[in-house]
C-alpha positions as MATLAB code, in Angstrom:
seq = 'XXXXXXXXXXXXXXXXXXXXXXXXXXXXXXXXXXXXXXXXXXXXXXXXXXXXXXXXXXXXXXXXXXXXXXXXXXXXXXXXXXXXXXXXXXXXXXXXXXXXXXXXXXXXXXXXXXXXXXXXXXXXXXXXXXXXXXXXXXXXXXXXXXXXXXXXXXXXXXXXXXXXXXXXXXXXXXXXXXXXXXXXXXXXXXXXXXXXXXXXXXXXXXXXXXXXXXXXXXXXXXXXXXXXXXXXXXXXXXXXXXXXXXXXXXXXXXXXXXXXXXXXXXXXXXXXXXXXXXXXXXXXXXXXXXXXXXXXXXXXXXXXXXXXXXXXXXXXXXXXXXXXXXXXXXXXXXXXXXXXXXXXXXXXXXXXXXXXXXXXXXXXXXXXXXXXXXXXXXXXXXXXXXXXXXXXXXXXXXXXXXXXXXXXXXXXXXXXXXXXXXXXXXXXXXXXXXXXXXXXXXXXXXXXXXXXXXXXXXXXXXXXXXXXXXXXXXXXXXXXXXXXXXXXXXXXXXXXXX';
ca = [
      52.194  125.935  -18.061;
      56.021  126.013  -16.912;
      57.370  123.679  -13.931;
      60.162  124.555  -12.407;
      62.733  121.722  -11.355;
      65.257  122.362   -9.015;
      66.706  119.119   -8.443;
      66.622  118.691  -12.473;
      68.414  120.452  -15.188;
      64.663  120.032  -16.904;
      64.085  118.353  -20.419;
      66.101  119.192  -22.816;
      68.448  121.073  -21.200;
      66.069  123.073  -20.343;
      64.660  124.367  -16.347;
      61.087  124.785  -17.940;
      59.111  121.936  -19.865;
      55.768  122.948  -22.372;
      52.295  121.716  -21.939;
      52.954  119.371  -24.368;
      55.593  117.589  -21.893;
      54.009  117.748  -19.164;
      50.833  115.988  -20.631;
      53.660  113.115  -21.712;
      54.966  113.203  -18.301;
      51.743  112.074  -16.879;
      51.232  109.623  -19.355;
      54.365  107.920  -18.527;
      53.507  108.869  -14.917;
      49.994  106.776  -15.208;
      51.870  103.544  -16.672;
      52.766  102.775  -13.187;
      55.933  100.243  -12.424;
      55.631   96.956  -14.505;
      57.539   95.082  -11.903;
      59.911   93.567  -14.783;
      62.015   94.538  -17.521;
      60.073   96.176  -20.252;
      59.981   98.585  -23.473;
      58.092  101.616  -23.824;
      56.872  102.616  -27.114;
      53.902  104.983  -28.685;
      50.639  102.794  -29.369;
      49.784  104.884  -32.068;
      45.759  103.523  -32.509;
      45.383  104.484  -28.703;
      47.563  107.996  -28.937;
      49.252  106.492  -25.878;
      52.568  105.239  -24.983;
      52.593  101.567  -23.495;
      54.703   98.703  -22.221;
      55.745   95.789  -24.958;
      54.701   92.551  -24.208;
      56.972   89.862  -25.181;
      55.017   87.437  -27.085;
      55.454   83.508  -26.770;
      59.134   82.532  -27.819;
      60.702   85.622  -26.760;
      62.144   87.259  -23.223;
      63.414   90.896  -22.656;
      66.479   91.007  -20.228;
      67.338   94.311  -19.361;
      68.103   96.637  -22.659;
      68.040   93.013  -24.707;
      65.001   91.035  -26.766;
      65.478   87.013  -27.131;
      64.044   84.436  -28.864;
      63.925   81.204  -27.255;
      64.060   78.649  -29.423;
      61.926   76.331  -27.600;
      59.071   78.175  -27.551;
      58.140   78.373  -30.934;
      58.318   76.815  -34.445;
      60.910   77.951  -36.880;
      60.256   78.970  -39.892;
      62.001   76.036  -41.178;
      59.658   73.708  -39.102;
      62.506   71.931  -37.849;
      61.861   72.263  -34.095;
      57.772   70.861  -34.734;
      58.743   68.047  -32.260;
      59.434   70.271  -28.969;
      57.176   73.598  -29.905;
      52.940   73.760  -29.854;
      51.445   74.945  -33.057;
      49.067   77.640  -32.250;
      47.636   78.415  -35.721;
      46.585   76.804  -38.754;
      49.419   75.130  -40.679;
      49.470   75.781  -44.646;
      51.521   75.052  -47.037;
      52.636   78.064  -49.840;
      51.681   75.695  -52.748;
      48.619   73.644  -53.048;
      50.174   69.951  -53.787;
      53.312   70.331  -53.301;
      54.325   70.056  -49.285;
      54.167   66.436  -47.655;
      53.955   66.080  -44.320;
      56.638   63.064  -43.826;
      58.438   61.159  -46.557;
      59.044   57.752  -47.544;
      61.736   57.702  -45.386;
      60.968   59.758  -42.338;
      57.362   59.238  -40.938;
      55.098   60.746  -38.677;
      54.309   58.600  -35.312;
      51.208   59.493  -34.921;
      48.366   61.865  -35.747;
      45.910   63.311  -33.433;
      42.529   64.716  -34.231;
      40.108   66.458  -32.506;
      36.702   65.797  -31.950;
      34.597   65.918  -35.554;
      37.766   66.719  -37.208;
      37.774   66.016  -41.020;
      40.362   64.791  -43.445;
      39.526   66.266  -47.222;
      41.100   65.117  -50.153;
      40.805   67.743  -53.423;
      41.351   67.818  -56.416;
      41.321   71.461  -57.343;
      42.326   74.428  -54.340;
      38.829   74.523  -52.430;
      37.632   71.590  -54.509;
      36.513   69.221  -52.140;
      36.477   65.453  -53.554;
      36.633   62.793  -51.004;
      36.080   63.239  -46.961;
      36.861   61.290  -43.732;
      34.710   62.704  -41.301;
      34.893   61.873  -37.432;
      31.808   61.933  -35.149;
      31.295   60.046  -31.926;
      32.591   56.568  -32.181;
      32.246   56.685  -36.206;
      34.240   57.670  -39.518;
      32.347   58.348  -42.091;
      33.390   58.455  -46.241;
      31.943   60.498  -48.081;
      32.580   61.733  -51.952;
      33.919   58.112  -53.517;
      34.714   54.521  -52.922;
      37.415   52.872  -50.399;
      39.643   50.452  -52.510;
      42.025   48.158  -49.927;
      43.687   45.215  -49.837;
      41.828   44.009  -46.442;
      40.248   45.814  -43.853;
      40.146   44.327  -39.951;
      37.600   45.884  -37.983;
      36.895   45.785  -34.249;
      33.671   47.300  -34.061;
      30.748   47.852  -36.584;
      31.291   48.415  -40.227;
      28.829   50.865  -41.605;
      28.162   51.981  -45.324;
      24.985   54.055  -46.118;
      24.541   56.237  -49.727;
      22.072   55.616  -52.453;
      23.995   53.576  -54.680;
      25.600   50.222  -54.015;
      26.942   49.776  -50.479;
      29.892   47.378  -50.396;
      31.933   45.966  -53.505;
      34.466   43.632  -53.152;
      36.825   42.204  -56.042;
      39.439   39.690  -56.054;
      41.795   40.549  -59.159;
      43.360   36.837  -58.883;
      43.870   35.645  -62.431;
      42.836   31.985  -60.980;
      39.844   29.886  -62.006;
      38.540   29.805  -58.422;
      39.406   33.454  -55.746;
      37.913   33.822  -52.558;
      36.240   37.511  -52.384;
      35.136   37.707  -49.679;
      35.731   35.684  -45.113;
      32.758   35.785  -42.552;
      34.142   33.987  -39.497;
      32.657   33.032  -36.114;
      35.296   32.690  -33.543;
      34.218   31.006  -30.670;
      36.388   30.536  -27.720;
      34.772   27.130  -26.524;
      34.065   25.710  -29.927;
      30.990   22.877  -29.617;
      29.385   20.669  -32.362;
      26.446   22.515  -33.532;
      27.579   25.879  -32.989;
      26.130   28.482  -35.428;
      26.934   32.003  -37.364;
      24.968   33.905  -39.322;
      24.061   36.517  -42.131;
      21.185   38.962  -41.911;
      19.439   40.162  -44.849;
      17.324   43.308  -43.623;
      14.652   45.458  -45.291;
      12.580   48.864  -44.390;
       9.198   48.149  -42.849;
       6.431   50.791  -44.000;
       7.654   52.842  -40.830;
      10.890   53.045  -41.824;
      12.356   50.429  -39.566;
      14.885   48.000  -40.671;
      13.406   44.021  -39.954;
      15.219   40.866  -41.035;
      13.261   39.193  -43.722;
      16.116   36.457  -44.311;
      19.303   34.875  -42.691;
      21.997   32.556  -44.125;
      23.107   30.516  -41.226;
      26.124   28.636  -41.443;
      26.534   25.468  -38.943;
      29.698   23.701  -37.295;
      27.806   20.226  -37.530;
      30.966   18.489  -36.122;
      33.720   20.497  -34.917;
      36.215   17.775  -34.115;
      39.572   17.667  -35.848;
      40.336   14.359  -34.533;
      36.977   13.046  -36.791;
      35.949   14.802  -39.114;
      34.968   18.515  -39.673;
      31.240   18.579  -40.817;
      29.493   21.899  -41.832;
      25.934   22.617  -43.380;
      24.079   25.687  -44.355;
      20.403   26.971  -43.710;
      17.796   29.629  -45.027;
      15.553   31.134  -43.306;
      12.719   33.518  -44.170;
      10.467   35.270  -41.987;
       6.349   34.562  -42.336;
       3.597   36.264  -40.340;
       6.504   38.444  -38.273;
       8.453   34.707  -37.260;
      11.762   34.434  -38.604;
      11.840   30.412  -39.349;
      14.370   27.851  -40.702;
      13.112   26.800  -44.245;
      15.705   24.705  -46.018;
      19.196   22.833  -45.124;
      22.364   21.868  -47.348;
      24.440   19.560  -45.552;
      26.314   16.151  -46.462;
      24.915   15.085  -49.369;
      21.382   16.067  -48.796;
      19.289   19.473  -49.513;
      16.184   19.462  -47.468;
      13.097   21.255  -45.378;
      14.249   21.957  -41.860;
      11.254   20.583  -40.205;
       9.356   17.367  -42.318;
       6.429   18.783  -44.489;
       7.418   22.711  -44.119;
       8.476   23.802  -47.300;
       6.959   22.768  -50.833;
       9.043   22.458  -54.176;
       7.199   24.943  -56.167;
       3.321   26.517  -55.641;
       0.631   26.830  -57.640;
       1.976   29.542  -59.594;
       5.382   29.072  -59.457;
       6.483   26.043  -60.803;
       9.360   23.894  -61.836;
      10.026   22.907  -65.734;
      11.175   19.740  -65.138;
      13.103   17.269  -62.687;
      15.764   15.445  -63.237;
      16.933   12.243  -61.177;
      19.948    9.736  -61.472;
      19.585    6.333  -62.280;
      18.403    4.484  -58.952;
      16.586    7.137  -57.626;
      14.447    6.951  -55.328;
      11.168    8.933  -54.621;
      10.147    8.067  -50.729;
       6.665    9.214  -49.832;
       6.275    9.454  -45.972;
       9.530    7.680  -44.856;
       8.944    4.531  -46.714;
       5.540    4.374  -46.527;
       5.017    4.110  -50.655;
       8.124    4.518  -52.755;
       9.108    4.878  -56.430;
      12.694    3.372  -57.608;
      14.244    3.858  -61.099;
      16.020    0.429  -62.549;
      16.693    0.255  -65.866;
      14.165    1.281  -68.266;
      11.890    0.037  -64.830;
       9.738    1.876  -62.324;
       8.871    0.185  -59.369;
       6.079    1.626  -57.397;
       6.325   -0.160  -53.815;
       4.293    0.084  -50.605;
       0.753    0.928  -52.056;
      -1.549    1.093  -54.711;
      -1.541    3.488  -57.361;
      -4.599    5.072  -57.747;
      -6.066    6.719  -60.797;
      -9.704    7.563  -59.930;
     -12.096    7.859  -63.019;
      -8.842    8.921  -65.129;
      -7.721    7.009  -67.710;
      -4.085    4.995  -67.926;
      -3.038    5.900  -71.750;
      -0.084    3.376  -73.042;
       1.062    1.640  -75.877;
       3.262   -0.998  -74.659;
       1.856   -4.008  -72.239;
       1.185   -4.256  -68.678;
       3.867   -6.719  -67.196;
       6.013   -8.416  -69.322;
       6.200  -12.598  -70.207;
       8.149  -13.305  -67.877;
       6.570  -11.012  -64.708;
       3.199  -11.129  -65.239;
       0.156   -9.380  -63.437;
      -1.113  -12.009  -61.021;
      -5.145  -10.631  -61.196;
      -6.879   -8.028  -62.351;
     -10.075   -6.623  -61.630;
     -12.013   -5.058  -64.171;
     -15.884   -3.901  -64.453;
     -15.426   -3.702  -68.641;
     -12.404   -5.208  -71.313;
     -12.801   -3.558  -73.876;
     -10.168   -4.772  -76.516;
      -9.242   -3.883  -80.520;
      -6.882   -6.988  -81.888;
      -8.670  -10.541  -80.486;
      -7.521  -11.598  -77.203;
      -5.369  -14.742  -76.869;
      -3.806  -17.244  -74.768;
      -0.026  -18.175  -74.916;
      -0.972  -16.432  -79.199;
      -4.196  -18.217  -79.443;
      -7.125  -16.370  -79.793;
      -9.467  -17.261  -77.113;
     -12.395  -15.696  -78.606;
     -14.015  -16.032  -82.052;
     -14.989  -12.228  -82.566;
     -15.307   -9.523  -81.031;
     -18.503   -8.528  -80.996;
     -20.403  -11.935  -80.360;
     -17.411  -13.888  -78.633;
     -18.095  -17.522  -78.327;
     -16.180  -20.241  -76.117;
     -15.801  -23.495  -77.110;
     -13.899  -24.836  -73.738;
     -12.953  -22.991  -70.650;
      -9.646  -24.350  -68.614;
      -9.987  -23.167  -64.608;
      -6.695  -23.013  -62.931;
      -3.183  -21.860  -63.951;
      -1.549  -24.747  -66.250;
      -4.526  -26.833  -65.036;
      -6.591  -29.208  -67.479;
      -8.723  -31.236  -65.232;
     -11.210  -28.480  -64.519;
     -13.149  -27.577  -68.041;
     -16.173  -25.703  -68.710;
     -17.926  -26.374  -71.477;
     -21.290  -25.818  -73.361;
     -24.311  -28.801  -73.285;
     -26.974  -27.093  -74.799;
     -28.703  -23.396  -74.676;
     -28.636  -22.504  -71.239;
     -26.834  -25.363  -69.989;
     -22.840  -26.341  -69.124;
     -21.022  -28.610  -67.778;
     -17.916  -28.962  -65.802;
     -15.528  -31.975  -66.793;
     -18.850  -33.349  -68.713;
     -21.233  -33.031  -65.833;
     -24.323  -30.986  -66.599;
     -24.058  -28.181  -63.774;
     -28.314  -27.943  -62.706;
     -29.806  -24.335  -63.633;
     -32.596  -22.192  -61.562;
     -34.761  -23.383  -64.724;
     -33.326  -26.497  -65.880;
     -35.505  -29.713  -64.314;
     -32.929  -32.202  -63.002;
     -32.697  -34.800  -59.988;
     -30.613  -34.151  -57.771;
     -29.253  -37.317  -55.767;
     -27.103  -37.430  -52.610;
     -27.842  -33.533  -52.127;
     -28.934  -32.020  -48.547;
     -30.786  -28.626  -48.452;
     -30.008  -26.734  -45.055;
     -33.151  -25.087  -44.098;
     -33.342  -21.799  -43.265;
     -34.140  -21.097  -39.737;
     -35.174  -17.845  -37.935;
     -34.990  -18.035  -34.059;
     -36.203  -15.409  -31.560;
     -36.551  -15.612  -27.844;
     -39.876  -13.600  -27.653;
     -41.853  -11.709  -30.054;
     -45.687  -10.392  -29.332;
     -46.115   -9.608  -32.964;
     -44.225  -12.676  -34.866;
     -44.064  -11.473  -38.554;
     -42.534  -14.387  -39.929;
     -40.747  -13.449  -43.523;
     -41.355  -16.721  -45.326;
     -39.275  -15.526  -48.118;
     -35.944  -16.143  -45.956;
     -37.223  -18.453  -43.585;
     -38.240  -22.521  -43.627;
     -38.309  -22.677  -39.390;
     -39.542  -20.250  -36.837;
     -38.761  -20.720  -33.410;
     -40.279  -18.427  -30.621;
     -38.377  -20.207  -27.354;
     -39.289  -18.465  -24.547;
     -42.173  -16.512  -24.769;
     -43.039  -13.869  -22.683;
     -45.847  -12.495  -24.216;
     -49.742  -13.006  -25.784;
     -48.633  -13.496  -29.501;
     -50.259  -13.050  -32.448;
     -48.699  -15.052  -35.768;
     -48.539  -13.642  -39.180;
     -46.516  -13.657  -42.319;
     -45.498  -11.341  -45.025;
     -43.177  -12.159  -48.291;
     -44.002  -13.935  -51.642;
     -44.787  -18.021  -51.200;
     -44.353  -20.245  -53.599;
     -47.144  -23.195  -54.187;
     -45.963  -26.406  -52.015;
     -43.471  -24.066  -49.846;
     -43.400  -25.723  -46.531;
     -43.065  -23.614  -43.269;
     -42.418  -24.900  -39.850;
     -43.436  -22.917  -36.825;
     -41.897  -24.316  -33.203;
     -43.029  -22.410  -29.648;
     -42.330  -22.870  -26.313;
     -43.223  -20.378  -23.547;
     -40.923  -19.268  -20.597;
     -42.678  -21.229  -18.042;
     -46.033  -19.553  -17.591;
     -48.542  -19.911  -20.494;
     -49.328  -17.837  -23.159;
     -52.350  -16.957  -25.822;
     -51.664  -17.919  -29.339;
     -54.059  -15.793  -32.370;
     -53.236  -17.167  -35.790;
     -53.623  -14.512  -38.825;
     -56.378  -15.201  -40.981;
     -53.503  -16.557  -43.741;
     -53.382  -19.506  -41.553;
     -55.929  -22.458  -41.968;
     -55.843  -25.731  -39.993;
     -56.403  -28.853  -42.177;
     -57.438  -31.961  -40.084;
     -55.906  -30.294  -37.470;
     -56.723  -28.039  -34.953;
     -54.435  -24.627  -34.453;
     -53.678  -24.108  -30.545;
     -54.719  -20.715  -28.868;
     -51.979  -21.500  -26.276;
     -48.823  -22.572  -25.178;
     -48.873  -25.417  -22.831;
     -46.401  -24.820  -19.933;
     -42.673  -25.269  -20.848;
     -43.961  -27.378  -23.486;
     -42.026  -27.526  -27.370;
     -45.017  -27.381  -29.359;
     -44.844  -27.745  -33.672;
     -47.178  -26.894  -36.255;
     -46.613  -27.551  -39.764;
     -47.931  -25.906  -42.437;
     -48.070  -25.791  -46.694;
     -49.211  -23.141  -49.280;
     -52.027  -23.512  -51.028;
     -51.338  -21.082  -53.700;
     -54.562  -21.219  -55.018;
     -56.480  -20.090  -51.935;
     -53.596  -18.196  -50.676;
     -53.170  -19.608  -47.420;
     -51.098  -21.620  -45.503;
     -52.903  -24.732  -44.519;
     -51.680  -26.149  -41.133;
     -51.299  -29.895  -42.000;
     -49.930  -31.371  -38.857;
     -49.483  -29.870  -34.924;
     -47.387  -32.006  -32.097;
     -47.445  -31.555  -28.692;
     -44.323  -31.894  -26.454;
     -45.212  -34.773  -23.936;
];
């Protein structure tokens, strides 16, 4: 194909162009006008020519390329604080660049979201990590040694081995390792902080099974600062206070909750100054330590049908055992009296004299004859000595009812029987064990209307005759003796009330 120009001299010098040129032509011809100042050069990978873009950091004025320096970072990276760096930044040598030095530090450093820092210690050897994620760093790879760390939110440390060591390197006899604080801003007496000790349920959720509670028990400088410290345990899904250290004492939180030991777990031995004091229910019984004493105060001490094993004395000379109540003495050596035997053996011990009273010698018992003592000399009468006795009154035994239909009169506990207002028909009998001569007074008296007296066949009127009633509001007696040898009792004498 051949053009013809005539307003050209043509390309080249020439007033015909080849194919060739005139497929470049409209090339160049499609580019269009790029409205600015640009260079054309061949694309080679598209077999087209095209416009250069000047990249970030550079302008093209005319015939001329600049760089402007405030666009980009130099190679020498000294213009990082006024240029964006829009690719990853590496250093030539693995551990060799610092960013910063010990005398020129960074401000700041910013981090995007789940950005990690990696510490190696090989190229691509990953060692330690310090991962981000929302609202948490995570370590990963090894342990954090510091000085002190000062948190504002949570704390977390989770990995299979052991979670959180502290150490104090203080070459002192006493360090402190480790500072829990509660910082109230309205401290008040009583107020309270606490540890929680936490464990996986069998569903995998963490429950407190323990707490260490520390207590403010007085929080007033201008006194005195008082603390104490309490464990608690949880039982049946409650968390509860068990046990509290505070001034002077260790004890249960609540009276009778916690026991000193179990069944199976128990302690080897207790030991208590001299003085103490065991208190059983707030006084109630106590035990106090003197010296080489034990005073048991309060109550008795009881030992069942268990035996009390010693081998020194009970009491001492000079605090003796005021009584003592025994069912059986059994005894080894011979008993004595201020270290005179008292008996003459062991097995067949025999009195001579008996002295009744403490440090008293006008009341002595002492032996007659067999079966027969005396007290200060006089013969003391027996159930089966026979003796007189002179000056002597015998209070009868009296039985008194108001009414009675069926009087069974026990003539083993009774000398009298009164019936005194009768209410009834009665019928008289007896029942026990008479002796021969026993006398036995009967006295009635009906409640104003008369009533029928039967007499028991036991009963037999001598010179008498028995009445078969009661004569109106009238105190009637009959007196009567056994006659052992007929068995009955003979009525000897009746009286009418006039």
């Amino acid at each position: 194909m051949r053009f013809t120009s005539p307003q050209s001299p043509g390309i080249g010098g020439l007033d015909e162009i080849t194919d060739a040129e005139a497929v470049i032509l409209q090339n160049l011809a499609a580019l269009g006008d790029p409205n600015a100042d640009r260079i054309l050069f061949w694309d080679d990978s598209a077999g087209a020519f095209a416009y250069l873009t000047a990249g970030a950091g550079l302008t093209i004025t005319g015939t001329t390329i600049d760089a402007t320096a405030s666009s980009g970072a130099t190679t020498a990276l000294d213009n990082l604080a006024s240029v964006a760096i829009n690719t990853t930044l590496v250093s030539d040598t693995d551990n060799t660049d610092a960013l910063g030095t010990a005398a020129i530090g960074w401000s700041d450093l910013w981090l995007g979201n789940g950005a990690v820092i990696t510490w190696s210690t090989a190229p691509s050897t990953a060692d330690v990590t310090l991962t981000h994620s929302a609202n948490t760093l995570t370590l990963s790879g090894g342990t954090l040694v510091t000085d002190a760390i000062t948190a504002g939110a949570l704390v977390t440390s989770s990995l299979a081995g052991v979670g959180l060591r502290v150490v104090n390197t203080t070459d002192s006899a006493s360090v402190q390792v480790a500072k829990f604080e509660g910082d109230r801003a309205t401290p008040t007496d009583n107020d309270e902080a606490y540890m929680s000790l936490l464990l996986s349920d069998d569903a995998g959720t963490q429950t407190e099974v323990a707490r260490m509670t520390w207590v403010a028990v007085d929080v007033n400088l201008g006194t005195t600062i008082d603390g104490a410290l309490i464990f608690s345990t949880i039982k049946d899904d409650v968390l509860t206070k068990r046990i509290r250290l505070q001034d002077g004492f260790f004890a249960p939180e609540t009276s009778d909750g916690i026991a000193l030991g179990s069944t199976t777990l128990m302690w080897s031995d207790l030991f208590l100054a001299s003085g103490a004091v065991v208190n059983f229910n707030n006084g109630d019984v106590t035990l106090t330590h003197g010296s080489n004493v034990l005073t048991l105060a309060g109550g008795d001490f009881a030992l069942g049908a268990n035996n009390l094993t010693m081998t020194g004395s009970i009491a001492a000379t000079g605090a003796r055992v005021t009584k003592g109540w025994f069912t059986d003495i059994e005894s080894t050596n011979m008993p004595t009296v201020g270290g005179t035997a008292i008996l003459t053996s062991l097995t067949a011990p025999t009195f001579n004299t008996i002295e009744l009273g403490t440090g008293q010698t006008d009341t002595t018992l002492s032996r007659v004859s067999a079966g027969v003592i005396a007290v200060e000399g006089v013969t003391i009468p027996s159930i089966s000595s026979t003796d007189t006795l002179t000056n002597k009154r015998i209070t009868q035994r009296v039985v008194t009812t108001t009414d009675d239909s069926t009087a069974v009169i026990d003539v083993d506990v009774t000398d009298q029987y009164q019936l005194t207002a009768m209410a009834n028909a009665t019928t008289i009998s007896t029942t026990g064990t008479p002796t021969a001569g026993q006398k036995l007074v009967i006295r009635l008296k009906d409640n104003a209307t008369a009533r029928a007296l039967t007499w028991d066949a036991v009963f037999r009127a001598i010179g008498v005759t028995l009445p078969t009633t009661t004569v109106i509001s009238k105190t009637v007696y009959i007196g009567c003796i056994y006659n052992a040898t007929d068995s009955k009792w003979d009525a000897v004498a009746v009286a009418q009330e006039a």
